[in-house]
C-alpha positions as CSV (number, residue, x, y, z in Angstrom):
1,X,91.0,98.1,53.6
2,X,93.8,99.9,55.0
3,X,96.8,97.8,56.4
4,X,96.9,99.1,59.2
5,X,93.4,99.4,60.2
6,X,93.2,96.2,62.7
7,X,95.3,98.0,64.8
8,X,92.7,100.1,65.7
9,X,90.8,97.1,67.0
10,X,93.6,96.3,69.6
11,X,92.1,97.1,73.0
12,X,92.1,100.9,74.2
13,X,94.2,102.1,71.0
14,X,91.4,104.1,69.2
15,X,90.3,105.5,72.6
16,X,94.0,107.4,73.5
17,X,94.0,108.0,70.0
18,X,91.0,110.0,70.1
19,X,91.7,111.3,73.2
20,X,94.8,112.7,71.7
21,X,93.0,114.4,68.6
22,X,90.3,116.3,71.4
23,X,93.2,117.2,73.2
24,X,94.9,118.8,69.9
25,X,91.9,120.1,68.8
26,X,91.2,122.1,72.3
27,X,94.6,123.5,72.1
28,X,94.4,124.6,68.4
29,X,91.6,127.4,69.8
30,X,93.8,128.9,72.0
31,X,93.5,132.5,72.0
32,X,97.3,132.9,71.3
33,X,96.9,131.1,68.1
34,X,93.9,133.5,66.9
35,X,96.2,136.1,65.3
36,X,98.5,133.6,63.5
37,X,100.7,131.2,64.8
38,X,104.3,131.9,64.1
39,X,105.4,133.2,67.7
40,X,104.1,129.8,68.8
41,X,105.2,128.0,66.2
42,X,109.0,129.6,66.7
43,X,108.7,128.6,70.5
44,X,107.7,124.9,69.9
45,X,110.5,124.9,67.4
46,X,112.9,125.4,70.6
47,X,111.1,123.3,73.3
48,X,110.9,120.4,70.4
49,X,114.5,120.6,69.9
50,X,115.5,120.8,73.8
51,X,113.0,118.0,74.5
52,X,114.5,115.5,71.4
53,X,117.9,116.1,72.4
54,X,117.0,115.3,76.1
55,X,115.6,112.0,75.1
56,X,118.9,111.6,73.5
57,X,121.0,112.5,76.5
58,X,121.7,115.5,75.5
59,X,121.3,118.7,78.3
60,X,120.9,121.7,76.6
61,X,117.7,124.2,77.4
62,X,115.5,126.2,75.8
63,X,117.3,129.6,76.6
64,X,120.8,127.7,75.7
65,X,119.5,127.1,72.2
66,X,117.7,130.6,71.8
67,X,120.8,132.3,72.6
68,X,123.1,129.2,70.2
69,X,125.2,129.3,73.2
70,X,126.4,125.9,72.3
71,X,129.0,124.3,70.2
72,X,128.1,120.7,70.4
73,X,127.5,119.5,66.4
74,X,124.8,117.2,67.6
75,X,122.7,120.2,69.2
76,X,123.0,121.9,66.0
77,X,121.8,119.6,63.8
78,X,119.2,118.7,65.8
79,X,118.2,122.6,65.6
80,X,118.9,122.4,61.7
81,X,116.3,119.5,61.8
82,X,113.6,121.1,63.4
83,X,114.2,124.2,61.5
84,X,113.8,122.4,58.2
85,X,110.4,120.8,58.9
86,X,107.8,123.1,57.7
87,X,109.9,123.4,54.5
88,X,109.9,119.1,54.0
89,X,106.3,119.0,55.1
90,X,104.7,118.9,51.8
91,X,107.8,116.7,50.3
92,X,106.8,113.9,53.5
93,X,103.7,112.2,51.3
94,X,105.2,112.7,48.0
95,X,109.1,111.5,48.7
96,X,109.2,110.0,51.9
97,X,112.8,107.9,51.8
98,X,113.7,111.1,49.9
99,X,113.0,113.4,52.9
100,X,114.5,111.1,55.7
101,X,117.8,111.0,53.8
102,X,117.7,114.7,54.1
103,X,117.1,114.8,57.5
104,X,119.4,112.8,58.2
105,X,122.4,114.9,56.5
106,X,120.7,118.0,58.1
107,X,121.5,116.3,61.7
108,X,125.0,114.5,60.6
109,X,126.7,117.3,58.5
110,X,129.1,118.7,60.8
111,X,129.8,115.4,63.1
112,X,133.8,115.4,62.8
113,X,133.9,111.5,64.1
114,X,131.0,109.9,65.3
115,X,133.3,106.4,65.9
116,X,131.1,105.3,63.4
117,X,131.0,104.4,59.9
118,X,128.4,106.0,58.0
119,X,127.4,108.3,55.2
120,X,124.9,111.3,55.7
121,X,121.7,110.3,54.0
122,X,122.8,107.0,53.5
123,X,120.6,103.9,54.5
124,X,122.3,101.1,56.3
125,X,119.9,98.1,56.5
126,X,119.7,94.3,55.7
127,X,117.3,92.8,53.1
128,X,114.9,92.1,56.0
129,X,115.1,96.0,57.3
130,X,115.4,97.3,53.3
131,X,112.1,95.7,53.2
132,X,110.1,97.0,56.3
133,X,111.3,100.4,55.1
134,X,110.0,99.7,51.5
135,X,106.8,99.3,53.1
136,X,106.9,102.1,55.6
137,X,107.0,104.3,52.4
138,X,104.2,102.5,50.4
139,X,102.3,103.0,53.7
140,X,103.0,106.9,53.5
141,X,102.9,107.2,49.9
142,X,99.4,105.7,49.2
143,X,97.4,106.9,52.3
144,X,93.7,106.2,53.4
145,X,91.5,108.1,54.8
146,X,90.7,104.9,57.4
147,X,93.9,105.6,59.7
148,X,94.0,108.2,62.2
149,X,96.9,110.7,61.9
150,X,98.0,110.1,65.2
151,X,98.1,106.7,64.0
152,X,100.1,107.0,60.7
153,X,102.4,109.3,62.8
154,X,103.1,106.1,65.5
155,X,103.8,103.8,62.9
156,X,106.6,105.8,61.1
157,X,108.3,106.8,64.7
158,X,107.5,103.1,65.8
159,X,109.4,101.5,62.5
160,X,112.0,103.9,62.2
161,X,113.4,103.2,65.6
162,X,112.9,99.6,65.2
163,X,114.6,99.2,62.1
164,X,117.1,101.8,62.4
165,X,118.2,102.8,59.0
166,X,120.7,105.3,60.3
167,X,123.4,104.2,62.1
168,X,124.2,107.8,63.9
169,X,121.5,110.1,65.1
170,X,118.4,107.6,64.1
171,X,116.3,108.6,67.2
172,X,116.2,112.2,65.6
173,X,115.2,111.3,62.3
174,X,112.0,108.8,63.4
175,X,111.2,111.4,65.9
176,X,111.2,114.4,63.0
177,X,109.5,112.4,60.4
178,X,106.8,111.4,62.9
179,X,106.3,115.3,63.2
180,X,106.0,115.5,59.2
181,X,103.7,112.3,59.3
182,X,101.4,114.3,61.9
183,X,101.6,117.8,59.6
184,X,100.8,115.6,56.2
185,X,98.0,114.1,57.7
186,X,96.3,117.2,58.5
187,X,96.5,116.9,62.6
188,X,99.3,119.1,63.1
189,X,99.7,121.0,59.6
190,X,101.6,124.3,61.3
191,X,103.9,121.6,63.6
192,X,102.5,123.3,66.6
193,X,102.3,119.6,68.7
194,X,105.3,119.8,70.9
195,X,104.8,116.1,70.8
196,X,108.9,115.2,71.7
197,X,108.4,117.0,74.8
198,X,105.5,114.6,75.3
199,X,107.5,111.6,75.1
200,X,110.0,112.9,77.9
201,X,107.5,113.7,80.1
202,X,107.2,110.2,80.0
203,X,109.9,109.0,78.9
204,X,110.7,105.6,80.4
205,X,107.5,104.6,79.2
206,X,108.7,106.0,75.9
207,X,111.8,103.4,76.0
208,X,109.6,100.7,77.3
209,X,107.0,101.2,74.4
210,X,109.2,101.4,71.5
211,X,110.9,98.0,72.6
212,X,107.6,96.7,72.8
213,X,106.7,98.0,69.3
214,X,109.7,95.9,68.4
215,X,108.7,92.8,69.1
216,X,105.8,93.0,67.1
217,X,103.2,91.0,69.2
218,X,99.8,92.0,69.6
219,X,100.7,93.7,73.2
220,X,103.8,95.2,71.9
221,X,102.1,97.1,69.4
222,X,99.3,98.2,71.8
223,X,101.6,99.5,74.1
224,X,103.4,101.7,71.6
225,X,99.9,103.0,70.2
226,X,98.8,104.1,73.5
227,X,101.9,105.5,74.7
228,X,101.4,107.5,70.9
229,X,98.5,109.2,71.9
230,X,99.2,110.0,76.1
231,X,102.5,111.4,74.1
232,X,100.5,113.8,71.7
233,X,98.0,114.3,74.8
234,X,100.7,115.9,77.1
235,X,102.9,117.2,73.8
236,X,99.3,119.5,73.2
237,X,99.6,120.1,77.0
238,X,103.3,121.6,76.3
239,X,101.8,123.7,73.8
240,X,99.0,125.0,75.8
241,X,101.8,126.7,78.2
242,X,104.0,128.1,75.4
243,X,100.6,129.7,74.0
244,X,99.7,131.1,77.8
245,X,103.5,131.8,78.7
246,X,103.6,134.5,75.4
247,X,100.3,135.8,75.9
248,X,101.1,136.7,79.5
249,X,104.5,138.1,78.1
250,X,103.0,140.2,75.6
251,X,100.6,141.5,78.2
């Protein structure tokens, strides 16, 4: 049995989480999707990257980043992050602390002082966190076919924050890796789920669920779940009106 299969037993988990995966899978027809997907892919990219920074505190739009009219190190590693995804996609399963380390440099290259001490790459834990993340990558590198992709996705974003390996710019990282958790697991393969916008749309639930996570009780770790999959629900929505947005500007 899978680990993490009694989670699905929690009360009204496996319900948002298969409302989620309808909700992906209606948005996966769209007709702007039908002739390949890299327009929509390319514009996901953008709102993804606006959306993380956002949750992050950072106020920089879509049309700001298409146009790089920005000089903030932060925005562009964020950018550098989501542009490296599909390329780490297939590395996720395979080399999972691997893949995080080089997200991590990706979003911390250029930072000239953070006022913190830290290495690119480098993870800072105790023995207690060294261990959860041990763990977190057994999890990801021996996978079952029992656990829902939107659930494997939760769990990585829900530890990563919890633990916080990186010192500087660990809320990017957990959120990017639970976008390559979604792609390896075959629910998003193309990263088309604008998923972070999701989480801002509701975002104080966002920061309310992920302390709950943290706490590791029964109803901690419910809340999280379902905030998981009303996050993937209206990150599908997001989608949706990229997809209808470029069809009615191609028209």
């Amino acid at each position: 049995m899978d680990p993490l299969a009694p989670l699905l037993e929690l009360s009204e988990v496996a319900d948002a989480l298969e409302n989620a995966r309808a909700n992906v899978d209606r948005m996966l027809w769209h007709e702007a999707l039908r002739g390949g997907d890299e327009l929509v892919a390319a514009e996901v990219a953008l709102h993804s990257a606006s959306a993380t920074l956002a949750l992050d505190g950072y106020d920089c739009d879509v049309e700001r980043l298409r146009d790089r009219d920005f000089d903030d190190p932060a925005v562009s590693g964020v950018l550098r992050v989501v542009e490296a995804l599909p390329g780490l996609a297939p590395m996720w399963p395979v080399s999972p602390r691997y893949v995080l380390a080089k997200l991590h440099t990706l979003a911390t290259k250029e930072f000239p002082d953070a006022g913190v001490d830290f290495e690119p790459g480098r993870i800072e834990v105790d023995d207690s966190g060294m261990n959860r993340i041990n763990a977190l990558c057994a999890l990801i590198t021996n996978p079952t076919k029992e656990i829902p992709a939107a659930m494997a996705a939760a769990v990585v974003h829900g530890e990563l924050l919890a633990v916080r390996p990186f010192p500087v710019a660990n809320n990017v990282v957990a959120r990017a890796a639970a976008r390559l958790a979604l792609a390896s697991k075959g629910l998003d393969p193309n990263l088309l789920i604008t998923v972070d916008a999701g989480h801002l749309e509701r975002a104080p639930e966002y920061v309310g669920a992920q302390r709950a996570w943290s706490t590791g009780t029964p109803d901690g770790v419910r809340s999280w779940l379902k905030h998981y999959g009303k996050a993937l629900t209206a990150g599908a929505g997001e989608t949706l009106q990229i997809c209808t947005e470029l069809m009615k500007d191609a028209g």
